[in-house]
BADODO-337214 format. One record per residue: x, y, z of N, C-alpha, C, O in turn; residue in one letter. Coordinates in pm, whole numbers, padded with zeros to 5 digits, always signed. Example, Ala and Ser with C-alpha at 12.3 -4.5 7.8 and 13.67 -1.06 7.14 Angstrom:
BADODO-337214
+01319-00569+00780+01230-00450+00780+01320-00330+00780+01424-00332+00846A +01285-00225+00708+01367-00106+00714+01290+00003+00787+01341+00114+00804S 
***
This chain:
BADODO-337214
+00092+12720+31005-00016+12709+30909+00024+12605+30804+00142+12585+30774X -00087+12537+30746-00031+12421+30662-00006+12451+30521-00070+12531+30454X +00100+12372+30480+00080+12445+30290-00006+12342+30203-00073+12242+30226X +00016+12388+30137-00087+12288+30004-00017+12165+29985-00072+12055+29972X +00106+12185+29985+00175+12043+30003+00157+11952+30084+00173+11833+30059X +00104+12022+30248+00145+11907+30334-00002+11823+30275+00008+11724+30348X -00110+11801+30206-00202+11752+30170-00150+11654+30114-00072+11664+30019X -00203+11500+30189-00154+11358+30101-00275+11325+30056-00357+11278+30136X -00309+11346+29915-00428+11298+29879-00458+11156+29883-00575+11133+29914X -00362+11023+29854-00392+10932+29946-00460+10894+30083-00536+10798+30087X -00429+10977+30211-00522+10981+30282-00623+11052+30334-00669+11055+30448X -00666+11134+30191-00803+11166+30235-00917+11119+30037-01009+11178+29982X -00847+11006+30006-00872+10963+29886-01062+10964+29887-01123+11022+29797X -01118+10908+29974-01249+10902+29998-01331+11053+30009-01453+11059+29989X -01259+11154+30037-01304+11325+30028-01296+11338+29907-01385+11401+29850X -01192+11285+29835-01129+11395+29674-01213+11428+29614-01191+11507+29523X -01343+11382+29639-01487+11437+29520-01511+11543+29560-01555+11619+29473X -01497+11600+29703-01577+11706+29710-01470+11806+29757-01503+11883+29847X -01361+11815+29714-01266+11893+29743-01242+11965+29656-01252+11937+29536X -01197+12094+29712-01204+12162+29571-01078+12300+29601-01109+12332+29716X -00976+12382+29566-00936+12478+29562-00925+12629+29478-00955+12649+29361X -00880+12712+29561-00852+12879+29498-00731+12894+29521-00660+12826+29595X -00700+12994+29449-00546+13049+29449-00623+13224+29420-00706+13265+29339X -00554+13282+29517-00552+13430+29537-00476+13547+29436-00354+13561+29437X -00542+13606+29371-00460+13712+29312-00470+13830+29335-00541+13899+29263X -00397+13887+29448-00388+14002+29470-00363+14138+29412-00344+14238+29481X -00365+14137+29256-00365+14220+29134-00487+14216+29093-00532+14325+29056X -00553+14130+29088-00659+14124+29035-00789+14122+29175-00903+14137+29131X -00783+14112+29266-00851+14089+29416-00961+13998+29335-01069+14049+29306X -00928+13855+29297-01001+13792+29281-00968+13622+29308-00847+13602+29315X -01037+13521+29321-00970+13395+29345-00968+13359+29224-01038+13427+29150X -00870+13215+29147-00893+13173+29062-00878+13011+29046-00772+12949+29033X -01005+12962+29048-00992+12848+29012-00880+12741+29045-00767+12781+29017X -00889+12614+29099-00749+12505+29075-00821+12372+29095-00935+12362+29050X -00776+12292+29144-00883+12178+29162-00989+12171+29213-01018+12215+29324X -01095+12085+29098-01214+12043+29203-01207+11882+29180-01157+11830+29080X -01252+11825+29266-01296+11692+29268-01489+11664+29148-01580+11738+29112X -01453+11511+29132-01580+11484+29056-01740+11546+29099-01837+11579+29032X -01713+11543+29234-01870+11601+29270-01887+11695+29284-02003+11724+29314X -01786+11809+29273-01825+11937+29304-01813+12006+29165-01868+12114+29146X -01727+11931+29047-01693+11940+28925-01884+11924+28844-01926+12002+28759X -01956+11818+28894-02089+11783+28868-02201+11920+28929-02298+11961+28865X -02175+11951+29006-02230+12033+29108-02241+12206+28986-02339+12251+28926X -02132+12246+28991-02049+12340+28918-02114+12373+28798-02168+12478+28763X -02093+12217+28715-02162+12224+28590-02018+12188+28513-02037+12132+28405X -01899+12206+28543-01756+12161+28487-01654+12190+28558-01670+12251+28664X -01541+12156+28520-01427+12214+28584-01425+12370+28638-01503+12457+28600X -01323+12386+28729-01320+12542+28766-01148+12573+28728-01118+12660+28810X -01073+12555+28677-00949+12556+28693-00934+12688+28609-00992+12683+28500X -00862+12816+28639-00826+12900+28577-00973+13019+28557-00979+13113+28478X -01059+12981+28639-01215+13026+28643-01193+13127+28747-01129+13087+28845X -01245+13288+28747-01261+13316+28833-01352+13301+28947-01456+13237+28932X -01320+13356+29064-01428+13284+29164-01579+13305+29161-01664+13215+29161X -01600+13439+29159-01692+13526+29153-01796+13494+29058-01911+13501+29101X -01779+13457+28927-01772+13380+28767-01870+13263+28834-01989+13267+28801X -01831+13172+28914-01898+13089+28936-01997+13056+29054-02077+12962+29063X -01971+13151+29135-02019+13170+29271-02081+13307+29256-02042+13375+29351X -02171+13385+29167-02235+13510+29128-02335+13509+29253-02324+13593+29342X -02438+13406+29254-02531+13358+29363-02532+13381+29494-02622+13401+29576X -02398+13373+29499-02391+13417+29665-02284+13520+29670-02165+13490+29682X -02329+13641+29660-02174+13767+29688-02089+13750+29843-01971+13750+29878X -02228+13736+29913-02167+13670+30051-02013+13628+30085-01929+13676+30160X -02014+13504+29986-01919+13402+29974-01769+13463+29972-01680+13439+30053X -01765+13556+29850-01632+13562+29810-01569+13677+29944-01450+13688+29970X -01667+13747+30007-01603+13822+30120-01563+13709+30268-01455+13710+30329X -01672+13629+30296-01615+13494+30337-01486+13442+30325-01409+13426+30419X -01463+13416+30209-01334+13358+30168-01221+13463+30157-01109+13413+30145X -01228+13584+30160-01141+13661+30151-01119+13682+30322-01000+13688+30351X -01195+13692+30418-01161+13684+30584-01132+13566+30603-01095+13572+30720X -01120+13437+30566-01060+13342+30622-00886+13398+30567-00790+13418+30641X -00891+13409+30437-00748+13398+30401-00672+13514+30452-00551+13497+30443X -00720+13659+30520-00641+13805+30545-00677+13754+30696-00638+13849+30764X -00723+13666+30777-00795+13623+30880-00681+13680+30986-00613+13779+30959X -00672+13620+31086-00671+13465+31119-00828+13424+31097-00900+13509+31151X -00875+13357+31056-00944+13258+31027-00978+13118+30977-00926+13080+30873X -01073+13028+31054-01172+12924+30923-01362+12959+30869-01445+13039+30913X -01365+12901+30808-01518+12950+30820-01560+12773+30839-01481+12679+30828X -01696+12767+30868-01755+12640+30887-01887+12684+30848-01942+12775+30910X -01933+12638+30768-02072+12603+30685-02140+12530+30690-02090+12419+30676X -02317+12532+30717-02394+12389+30745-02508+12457+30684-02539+12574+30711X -02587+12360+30578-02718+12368+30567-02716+12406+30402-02623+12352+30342X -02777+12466+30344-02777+12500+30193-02660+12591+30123-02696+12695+30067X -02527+12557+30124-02417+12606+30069-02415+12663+29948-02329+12748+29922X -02497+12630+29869-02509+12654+29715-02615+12632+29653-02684+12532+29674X -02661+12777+29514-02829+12708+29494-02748+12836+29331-02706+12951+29340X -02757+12742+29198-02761+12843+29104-02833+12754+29004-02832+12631+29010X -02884+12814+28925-02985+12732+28841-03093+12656+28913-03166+12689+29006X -03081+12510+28822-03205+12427+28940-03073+12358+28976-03073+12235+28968X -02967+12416+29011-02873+12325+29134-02907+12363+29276-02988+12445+29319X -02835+12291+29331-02845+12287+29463-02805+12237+29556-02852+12123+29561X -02694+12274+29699-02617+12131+29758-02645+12205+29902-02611+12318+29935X -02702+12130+29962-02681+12101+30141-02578+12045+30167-02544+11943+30107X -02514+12093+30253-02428+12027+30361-02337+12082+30451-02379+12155+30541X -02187+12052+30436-02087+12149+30538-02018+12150+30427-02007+12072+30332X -01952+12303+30469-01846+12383+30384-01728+12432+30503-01780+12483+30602X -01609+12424+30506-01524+12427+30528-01406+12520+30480-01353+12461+30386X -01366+12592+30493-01276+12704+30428-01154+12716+30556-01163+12741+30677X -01035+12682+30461-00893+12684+30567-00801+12783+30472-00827+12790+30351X -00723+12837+30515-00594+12866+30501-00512+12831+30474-00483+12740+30552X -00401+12850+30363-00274+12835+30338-00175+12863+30274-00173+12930+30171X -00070+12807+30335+00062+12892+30345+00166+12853+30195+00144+12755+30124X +00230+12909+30180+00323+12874+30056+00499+12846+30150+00601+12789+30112X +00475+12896+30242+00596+12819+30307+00640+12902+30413+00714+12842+30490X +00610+13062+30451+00617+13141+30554+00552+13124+30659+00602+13133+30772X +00451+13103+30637+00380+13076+30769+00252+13158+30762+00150+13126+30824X +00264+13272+30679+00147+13303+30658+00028+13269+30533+00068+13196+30442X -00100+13313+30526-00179+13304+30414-00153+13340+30334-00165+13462+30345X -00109+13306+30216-00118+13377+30123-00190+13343+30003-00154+13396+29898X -00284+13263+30004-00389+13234+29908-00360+13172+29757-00408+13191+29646X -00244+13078+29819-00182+13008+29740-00248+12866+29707-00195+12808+29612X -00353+12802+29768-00412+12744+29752-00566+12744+29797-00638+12841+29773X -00614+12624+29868-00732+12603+29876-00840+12558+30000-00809+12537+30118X -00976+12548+29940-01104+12529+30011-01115+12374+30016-01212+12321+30070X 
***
């Protein structure tokens, strides 16, 4: 499984807008916030860093059980079509949710989406 490290943001410099991560807290069973890129930062309404997940993603409860079976998985999830709708926002497209590792090999929700 890959860690957050093996990510060279150099070569995926042309994604970085719409990239975005969580970090898992298993005390709290909630995600929290870490990077987003400019367009999903626009999307959002601001940064998410230190944000819980739930906090910003209220709209869809769906979601955060989603993201909690990719990471206790084995899992990915793959997303197509209206991903997000809060306020008068709104984003179509693909969503993507992976796994990763802090250096064991397993999930441990040390990073990100």
């Amino acid at each position: 499984m890959p860690m957050w490290q093996d990510i060279r943001p150099a070569k995926i410099k042309a994604e970085l807008p719409i990239v975005w991560s969580y970090r898992y807290d298993v005390v709290q069973d909630e995600f929290i916030g870490g990077l987003a890129g400019d367009a999903i930062q626009r999307l959002l309404g601001g940064p998410i860093k230190n944000t819980r997940f739930r906090q910003v993603h209220n709209a869809d409860p769906h979601f955060f059980n989603r993201a909690k079976q990719v990471l206790f998985g084995p899992a990915i999830f793959l997303g197509r079509g209206l991903l997000f709708r809060q306020r008068d926002r709104q984003c179509y497209g693909e969503r993507i949710i992976l796994p990763f590792s802090s250096g064991d090999g397993r999930a441990d929700g040390s990073s990100g989406n």
